[in-house]
ZADO-1210 file (C-alpha; in nm, 4 decimals, padded with zeros to 6 digits):
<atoms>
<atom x="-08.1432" y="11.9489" z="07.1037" code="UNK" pos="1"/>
<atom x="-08.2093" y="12.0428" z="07.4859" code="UNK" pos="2"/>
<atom x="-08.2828" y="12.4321" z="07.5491" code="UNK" pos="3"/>
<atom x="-08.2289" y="12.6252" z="07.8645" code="UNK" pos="4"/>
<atom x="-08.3278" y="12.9742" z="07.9598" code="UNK" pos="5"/>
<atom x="-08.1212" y="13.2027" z="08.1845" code="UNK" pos="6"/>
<atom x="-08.2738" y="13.0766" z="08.5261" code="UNK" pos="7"/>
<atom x="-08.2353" y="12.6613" z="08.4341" code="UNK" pos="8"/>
<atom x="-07.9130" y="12.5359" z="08.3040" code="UNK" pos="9"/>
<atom x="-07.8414" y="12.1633" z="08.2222" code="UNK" pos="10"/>
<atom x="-07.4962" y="11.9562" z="08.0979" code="UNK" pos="11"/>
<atom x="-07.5837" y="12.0185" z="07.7609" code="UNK" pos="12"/>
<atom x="-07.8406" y="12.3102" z="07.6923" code="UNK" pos="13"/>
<atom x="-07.9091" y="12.3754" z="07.3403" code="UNK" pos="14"/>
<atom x="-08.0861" y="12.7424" z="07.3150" code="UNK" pos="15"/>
<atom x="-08.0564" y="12.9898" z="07.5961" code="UNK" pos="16"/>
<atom x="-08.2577" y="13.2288" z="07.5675" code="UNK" pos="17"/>
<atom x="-08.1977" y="13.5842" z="07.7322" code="UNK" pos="18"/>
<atom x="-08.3821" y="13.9217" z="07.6710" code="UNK" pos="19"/>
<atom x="-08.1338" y="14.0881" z="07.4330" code="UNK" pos="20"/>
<atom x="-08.0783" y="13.7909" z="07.1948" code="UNK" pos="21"/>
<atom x="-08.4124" y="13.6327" z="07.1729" code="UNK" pos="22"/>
<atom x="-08.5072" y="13.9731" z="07.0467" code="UNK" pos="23"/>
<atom x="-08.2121" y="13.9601" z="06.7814" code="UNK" pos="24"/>
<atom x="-08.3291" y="13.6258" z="06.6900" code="UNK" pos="25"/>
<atom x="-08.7004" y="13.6942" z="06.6818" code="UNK" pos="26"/>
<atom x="-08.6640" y="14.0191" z="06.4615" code="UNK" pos="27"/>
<atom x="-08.4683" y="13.7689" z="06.1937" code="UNK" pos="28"/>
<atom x="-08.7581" y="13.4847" z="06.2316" code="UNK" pos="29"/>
<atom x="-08.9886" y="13.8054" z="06.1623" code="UNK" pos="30"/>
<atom x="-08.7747" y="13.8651" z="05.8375" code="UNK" pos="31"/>
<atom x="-08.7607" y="13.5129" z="05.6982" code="UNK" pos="32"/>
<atom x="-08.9600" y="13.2452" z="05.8195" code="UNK" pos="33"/>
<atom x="-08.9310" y="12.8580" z="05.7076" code="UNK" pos="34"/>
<atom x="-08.8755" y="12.7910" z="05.3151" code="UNK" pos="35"/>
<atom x="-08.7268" y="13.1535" z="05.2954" code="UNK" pos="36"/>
<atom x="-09.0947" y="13.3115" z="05.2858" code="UNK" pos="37"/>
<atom x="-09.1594" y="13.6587" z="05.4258" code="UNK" pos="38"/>
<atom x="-09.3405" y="13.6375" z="05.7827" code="UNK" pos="39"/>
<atom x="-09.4639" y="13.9718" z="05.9023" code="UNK" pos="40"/>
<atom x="-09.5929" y="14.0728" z="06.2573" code="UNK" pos="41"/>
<atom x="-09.4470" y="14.0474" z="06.6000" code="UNK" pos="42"/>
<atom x="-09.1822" y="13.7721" z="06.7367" code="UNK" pos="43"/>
<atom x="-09.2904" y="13.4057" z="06.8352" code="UNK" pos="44"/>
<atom x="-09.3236" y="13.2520" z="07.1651" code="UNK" pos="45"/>
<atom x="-09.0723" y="13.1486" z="07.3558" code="UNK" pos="46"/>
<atom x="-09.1607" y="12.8327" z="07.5311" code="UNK" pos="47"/>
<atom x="-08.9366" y="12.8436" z="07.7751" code="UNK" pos="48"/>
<atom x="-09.0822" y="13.1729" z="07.9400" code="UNK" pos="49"/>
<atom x="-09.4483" y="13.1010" z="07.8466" code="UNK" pos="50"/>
<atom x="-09.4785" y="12.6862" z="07.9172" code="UNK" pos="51"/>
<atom x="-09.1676" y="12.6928" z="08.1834" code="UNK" pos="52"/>
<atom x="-09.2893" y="12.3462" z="08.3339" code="UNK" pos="53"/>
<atom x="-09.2988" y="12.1728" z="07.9998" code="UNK" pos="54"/>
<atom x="-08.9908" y="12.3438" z="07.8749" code="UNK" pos="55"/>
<atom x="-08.8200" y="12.1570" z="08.1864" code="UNK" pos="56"/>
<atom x="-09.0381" y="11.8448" z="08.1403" code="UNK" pos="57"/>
<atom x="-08.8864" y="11.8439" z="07.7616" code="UNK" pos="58"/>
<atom x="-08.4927" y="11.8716" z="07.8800" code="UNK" pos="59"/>
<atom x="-08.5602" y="11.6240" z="08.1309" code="UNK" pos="60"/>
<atom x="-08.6765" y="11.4273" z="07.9126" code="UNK" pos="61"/>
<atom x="-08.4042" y="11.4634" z="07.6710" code="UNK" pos="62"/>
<atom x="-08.1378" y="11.3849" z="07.9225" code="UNK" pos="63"/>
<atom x="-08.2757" y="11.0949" z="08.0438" code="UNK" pos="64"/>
<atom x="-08.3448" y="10.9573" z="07.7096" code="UNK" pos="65"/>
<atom x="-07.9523" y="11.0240" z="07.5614" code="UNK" pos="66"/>
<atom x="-07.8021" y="10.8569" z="07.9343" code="UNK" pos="67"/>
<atom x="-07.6008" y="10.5364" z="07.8680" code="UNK" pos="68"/>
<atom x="-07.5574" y="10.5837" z="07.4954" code="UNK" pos="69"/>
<atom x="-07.2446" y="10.6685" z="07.2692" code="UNK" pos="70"/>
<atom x="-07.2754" y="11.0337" z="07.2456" code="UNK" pos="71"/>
<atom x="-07.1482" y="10.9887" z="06.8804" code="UNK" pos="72"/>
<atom x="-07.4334" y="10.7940" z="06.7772" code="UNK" pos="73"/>
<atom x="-07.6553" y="11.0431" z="06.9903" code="UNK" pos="74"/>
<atom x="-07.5502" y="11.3308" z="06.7085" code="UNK" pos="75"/>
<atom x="-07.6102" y="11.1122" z="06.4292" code="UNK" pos="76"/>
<atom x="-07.9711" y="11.0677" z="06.5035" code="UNK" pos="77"/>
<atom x="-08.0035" y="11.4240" z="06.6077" code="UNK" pos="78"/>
<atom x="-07.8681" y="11.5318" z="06.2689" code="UNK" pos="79"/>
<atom x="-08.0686" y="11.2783" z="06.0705" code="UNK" pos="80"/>
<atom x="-08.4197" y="11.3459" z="06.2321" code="UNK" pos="81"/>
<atom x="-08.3493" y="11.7642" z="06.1816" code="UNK" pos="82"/>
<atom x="-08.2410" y="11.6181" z="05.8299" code="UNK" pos="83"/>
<atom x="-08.5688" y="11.4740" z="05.7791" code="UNK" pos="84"/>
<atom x="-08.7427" y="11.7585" z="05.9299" code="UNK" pos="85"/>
<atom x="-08.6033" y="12.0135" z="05.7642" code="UNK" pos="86"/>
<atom x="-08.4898" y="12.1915" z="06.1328" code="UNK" pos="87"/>
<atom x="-08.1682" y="12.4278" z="05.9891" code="UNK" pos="88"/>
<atom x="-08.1775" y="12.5272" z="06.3801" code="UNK" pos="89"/>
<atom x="-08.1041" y="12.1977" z="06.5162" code="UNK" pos="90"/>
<atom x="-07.9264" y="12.0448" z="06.2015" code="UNK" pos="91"/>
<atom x="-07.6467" y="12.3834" z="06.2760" code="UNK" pos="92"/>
<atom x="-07.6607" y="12.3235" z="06.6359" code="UNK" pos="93"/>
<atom x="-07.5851" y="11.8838" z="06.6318" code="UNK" pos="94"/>
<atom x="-07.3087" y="11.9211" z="06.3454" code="UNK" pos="95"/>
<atom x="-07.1544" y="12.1606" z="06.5649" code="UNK" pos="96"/>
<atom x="-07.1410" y="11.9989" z="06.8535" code="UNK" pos="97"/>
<atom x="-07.0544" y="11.6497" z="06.6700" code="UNK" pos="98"/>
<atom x="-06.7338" y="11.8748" z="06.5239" code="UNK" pos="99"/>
<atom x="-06.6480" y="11.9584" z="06.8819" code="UNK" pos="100"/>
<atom x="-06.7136" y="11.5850" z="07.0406" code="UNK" pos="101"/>
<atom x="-06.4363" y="11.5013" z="06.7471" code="UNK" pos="102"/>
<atom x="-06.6939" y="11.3819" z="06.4460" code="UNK" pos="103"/>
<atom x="-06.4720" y="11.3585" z="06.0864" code="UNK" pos="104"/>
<atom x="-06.6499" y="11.6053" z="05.8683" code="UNK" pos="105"/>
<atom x="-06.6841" y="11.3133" z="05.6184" code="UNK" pos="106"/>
<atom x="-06.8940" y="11.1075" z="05.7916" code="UNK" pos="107"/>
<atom x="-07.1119" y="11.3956" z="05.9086" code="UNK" pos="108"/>
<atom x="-07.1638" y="11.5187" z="05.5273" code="UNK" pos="109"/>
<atom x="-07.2863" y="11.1359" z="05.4722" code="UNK" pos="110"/>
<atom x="-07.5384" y="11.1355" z="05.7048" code="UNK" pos="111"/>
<atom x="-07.7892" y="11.2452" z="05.4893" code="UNK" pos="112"/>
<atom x="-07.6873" y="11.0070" z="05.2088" code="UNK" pos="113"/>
<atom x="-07.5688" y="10.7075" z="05.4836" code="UNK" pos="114"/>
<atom x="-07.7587" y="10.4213" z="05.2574" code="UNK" pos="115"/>
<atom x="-07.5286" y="10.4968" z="04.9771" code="UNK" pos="116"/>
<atom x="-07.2381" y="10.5679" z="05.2110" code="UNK" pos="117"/>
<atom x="-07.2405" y="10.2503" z="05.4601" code="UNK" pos="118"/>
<atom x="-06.9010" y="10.2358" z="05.4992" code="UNK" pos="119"/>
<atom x="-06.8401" y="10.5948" z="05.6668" code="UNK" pos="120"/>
<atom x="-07.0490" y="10.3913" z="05.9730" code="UNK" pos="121"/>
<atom x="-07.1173" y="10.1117" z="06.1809" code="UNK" pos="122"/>
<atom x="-07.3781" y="09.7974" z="06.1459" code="UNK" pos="123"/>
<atom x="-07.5358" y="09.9589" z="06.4561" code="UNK" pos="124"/>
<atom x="-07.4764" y="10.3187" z="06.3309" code="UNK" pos="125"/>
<atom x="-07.6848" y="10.2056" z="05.9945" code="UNK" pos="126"/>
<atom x="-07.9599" y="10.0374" z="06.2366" code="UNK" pos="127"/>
<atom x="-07.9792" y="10.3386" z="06.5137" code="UNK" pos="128"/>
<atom x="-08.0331" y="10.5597" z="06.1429" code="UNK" pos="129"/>
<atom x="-08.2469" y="10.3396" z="05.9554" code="UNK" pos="130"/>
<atom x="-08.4739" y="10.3369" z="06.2858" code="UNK" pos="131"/>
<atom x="-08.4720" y="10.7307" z="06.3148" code="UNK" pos="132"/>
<atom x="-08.5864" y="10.7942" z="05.9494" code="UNK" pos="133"/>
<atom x="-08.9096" y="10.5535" z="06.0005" code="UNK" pos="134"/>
<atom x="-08.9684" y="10.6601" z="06.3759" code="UNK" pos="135"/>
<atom x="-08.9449" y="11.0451" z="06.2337" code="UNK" pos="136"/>
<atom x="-09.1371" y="10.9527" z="05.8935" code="UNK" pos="137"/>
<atom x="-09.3673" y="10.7625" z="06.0844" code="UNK" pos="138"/>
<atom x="-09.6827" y="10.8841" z="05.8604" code="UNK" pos="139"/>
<atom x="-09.5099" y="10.7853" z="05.5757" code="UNK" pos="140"/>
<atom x="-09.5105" y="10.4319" z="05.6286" code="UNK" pos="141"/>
<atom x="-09.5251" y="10.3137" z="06.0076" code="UNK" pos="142"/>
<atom x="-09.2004" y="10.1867" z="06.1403" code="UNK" pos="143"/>
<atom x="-09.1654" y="09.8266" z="05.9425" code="UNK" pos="144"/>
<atom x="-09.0877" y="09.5180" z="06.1274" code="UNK" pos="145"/>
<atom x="-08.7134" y="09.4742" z="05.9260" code="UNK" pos="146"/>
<atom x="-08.6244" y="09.8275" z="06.0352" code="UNK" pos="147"/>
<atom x="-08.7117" y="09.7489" z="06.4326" code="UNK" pos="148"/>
<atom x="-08.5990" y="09.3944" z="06.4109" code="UNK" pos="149"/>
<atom x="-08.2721" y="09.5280" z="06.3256" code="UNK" pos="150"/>
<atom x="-08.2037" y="09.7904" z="06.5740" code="UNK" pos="151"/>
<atom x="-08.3541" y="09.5250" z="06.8099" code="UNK" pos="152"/>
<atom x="-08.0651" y="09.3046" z="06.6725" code="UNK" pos="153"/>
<atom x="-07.7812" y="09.5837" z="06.7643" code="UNK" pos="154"/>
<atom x="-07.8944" y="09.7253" z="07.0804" code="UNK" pos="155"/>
<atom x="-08.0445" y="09.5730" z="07.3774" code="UNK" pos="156"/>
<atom x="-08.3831" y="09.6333" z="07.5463" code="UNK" pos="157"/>
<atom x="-08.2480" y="09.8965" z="07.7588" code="UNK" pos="158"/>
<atom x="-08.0291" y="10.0999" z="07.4649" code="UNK" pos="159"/>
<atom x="-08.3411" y="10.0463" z="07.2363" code="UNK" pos="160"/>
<atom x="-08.5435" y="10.1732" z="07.4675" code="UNK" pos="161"/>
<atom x="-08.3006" y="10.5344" z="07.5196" code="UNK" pos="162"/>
<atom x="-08.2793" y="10.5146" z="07.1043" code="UNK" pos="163"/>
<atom x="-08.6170" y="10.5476" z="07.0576" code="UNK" pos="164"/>
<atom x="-08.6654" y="10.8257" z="07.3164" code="UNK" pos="165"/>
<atom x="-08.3973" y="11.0300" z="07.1991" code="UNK" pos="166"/>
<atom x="-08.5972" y="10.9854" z="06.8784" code="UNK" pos="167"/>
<atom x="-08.8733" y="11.1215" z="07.0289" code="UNK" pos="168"/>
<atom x="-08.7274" y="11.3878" z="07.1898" code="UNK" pos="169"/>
<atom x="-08.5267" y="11.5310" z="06.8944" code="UNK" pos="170"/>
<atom x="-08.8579" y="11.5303" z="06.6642" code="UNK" pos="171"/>
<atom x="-09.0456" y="11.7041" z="06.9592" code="UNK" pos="172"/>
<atom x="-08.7496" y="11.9799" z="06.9751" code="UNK" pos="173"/>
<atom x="-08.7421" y="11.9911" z="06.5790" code="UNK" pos="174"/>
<atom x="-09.1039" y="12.1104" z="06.6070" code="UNK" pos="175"/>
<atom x="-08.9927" y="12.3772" z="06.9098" code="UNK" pos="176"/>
<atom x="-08.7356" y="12.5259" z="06.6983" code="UNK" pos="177"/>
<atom x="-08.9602" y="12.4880" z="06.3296" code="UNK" pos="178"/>
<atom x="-09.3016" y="12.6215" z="06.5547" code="UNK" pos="179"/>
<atom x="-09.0785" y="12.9233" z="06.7188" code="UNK" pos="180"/>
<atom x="-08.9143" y="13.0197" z="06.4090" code="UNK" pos="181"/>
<atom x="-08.5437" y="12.9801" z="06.6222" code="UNK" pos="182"/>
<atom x="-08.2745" y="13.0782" z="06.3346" code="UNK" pos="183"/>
<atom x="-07.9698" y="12.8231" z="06.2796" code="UNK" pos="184"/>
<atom x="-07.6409" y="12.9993" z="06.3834" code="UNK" pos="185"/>
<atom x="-07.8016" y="13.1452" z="06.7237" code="UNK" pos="186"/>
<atom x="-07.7527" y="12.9315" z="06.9341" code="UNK" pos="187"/>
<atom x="-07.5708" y="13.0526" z="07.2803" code="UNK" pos="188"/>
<atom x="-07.4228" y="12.8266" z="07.4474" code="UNK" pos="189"/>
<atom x="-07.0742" y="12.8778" z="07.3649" code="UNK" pos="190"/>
</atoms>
């Protein structure tokens, strides 16, 4: 997920944000918040207006972490981290724009079942996915030596290097949109 506002645009911006539909979106984070609770009082932050340097920092980041990889297997670990994280925002926002890069709508309904669905994807798909759910889980159990040793085994220092990034960076914009209450199905950048 990489956000823009109005006044910084990238290749592939994720939220724009804009004064009449931020306040559209804010008012429904205001009427619903995460797990479909209630959340009264006034609209979130928008990090992009109030921590402009990081927000920029943050798509930087993001862009140089996805450079040189498949941009297919840059979707799958988008959707599986916002999976994991429960991020409706960014889960809406990387199925979409898998759809649009040409992604069969099977394999992105198996992505959150892809151990019991190997075929629908590749040894290295299966590695670059295995690696996500431990980086993203991380708590739960560290990142265990088969699970690296066998991304290691499908991608080279380099590519490893840009997985785990774009690892990074999608669990660090899954906490933007969870933190910021962004709605799935606002996204702007059509």
């Amino acid at each position: 997920m990489v956000m823009t506002t109005n006044t910084n645009t990238t290749t592939n911006p994720s939220i724009t944000t804009n004064p009449s539909t931020t306040t559209a979106a804010a008012g429904a984070a205001d009427a619903v918040g995460a797990g479909g609770t209630a959340m009264p009082g006034a609209a979130r932050l928008d990090l992009a207006k109030s921590a402009p340097k990081v927000f920029r920092a943050l798509i930087g980041f993001d862009a140089a972490a996805r450079e040189g990889l498949d941009p297919a297997l840059v979707e799958l670990i988008q959707i599986r981290a916002s999976h994991l994280n429960h991020c409706a925002y960014c889960l809406h926002m990387h199925t979409n724009d898998a759809r649009k890069a040409g992604e069969s709508e099977d394999r992105l309904h198996m992505v959150a079942v892809w151990r019991e669905a190997r075929h629908f994807f590749t040894s290295k798909e299966q590695a670059a996915l295995a690696l996500t759910e431990a980086v993203t889980l991380v708590a739960d159990a560290g990142v265990p030596d088969d699970v690296y040793a066998e991304a290691a085994a499908h991608f080279d220092d380099q590519e490893l290097g840009h997985v785990l990034a774009l690892i990074f960076a999608i669990n660090t914009w899954n906490r933007v949109a969870l933190s910021t209450a962004k709605v799935a199905g606002t996204d702007e950048r059509r």
